[in-house]
C-alpha positions, 0 to 999 in steps of 0.5 A, spaced: 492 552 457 485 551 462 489 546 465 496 549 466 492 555 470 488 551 474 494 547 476 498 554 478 492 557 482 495 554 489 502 557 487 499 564 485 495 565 491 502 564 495 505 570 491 499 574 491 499 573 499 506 575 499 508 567 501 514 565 498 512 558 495 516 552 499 522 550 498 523 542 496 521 538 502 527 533 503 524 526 506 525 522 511 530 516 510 525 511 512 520 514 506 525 514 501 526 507 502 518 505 503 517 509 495 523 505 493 521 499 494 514 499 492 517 502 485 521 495 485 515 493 487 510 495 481 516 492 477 517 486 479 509 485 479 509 487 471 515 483 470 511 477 473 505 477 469 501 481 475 496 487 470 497 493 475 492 497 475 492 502 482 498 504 487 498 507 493 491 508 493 487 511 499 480 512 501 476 513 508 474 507 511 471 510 517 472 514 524 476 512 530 473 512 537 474 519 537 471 521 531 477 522 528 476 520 519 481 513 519 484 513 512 486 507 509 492 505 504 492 499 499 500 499 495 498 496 489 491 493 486 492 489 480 490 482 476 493 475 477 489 473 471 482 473 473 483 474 480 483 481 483 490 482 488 490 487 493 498 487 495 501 490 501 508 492 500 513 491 505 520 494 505 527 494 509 535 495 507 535 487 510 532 481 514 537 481 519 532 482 525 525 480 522 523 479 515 518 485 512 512 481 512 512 480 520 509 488 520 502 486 517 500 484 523 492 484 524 491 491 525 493 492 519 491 486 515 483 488 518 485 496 514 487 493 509 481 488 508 475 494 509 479 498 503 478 493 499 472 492 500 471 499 499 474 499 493 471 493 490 464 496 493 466 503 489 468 499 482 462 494 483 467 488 483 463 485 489 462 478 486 469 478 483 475 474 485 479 476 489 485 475 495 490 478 500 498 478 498 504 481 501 511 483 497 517 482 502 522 486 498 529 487 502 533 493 498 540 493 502 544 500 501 549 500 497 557 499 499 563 503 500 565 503 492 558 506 492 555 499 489 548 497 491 547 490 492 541 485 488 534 487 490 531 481 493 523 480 493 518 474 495 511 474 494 506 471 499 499 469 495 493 468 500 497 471 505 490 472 509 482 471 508 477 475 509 473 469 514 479 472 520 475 477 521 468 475 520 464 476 526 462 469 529 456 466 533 456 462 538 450 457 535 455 457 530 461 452 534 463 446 532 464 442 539 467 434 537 
């Protein structure tokens, strides 16, 4: 019952200041279509052996040269056997123009890397193995007779390191 009260406090605070509680928000179609495809995402991955263990998980990873709090994103953190993944879904209704992958480009690459560094920092999975993937999943809308069309997902392993990152020092070139 605590838990109940505790949840409708927000609810009860708009009534009792005379604000009628919002109405359902209906979201946009390119959401709808990220929400989709990290659903089919977390399926495909449970159905391939992959042990789920966050989705959508979200923490500061620092400010921008404006101060401004950044938070980062990782869509889905699960196990491959032993090794830690930390897997950035991209979603589209096809691959006519680019394939999704193209969109993990290094800015996001370099976001993702600092949250899961934050990530394994926090859970204390620093000396762990772990890697980078990304899941490309094409989900077409549906057709005329209202019949959507198969879902098709392909998973990159290893699709970048952590090294691209790493400062590097001049007295470390390699001239041949």
């Amino acid at each position: 019952m605590p838990v109940l009260l505790i949840l409708m406090i927000p609810l009860l605070g708009k009534l009792w200041a005379g604000k009628a509680p919002s109405p359902a928000v209906e979201v946009a179609g390119h959401i709808d279509l990220g929400r989709r495809g990290e659903a089919w995402a977390i399926k495909y991955l449970a159905r391939v052996g992959y042990r789920i263990v966050a989705a959508n998980f979200e923490l500061p990873v620092g400010r921008n040269a404006r101060g401004v709090v950044v938070n980062a994103e990782i869509d889905v953190v699960a196990y491959d056997g032993p090794t830690l993944c930390f897997i950035e879904v991209k979603t589209r209704a096809s691959d006519w123009f680019a394939s999704p992958q193209v969109n993990v480009d290094l800015r996001k690459q370099r976001q993702i890397a600092r949250a899961a560094r934050a990530y394994r920092r926090m859970m204390d999975l620093m000396d762990a193995p772990y890697r980078y993937d990304v899941l490309s999943v094409i989900l077409p809308p549906s057709d005329s007779d209202g019949r959507r069309p198969t879902s098709t997902g392909t998973l990159l392993k290893d699709f970048w390191r952590d090294e691209k990152f790493r400062k590097r020092r001049w007295a470390d070139a390699h001239y041949d």
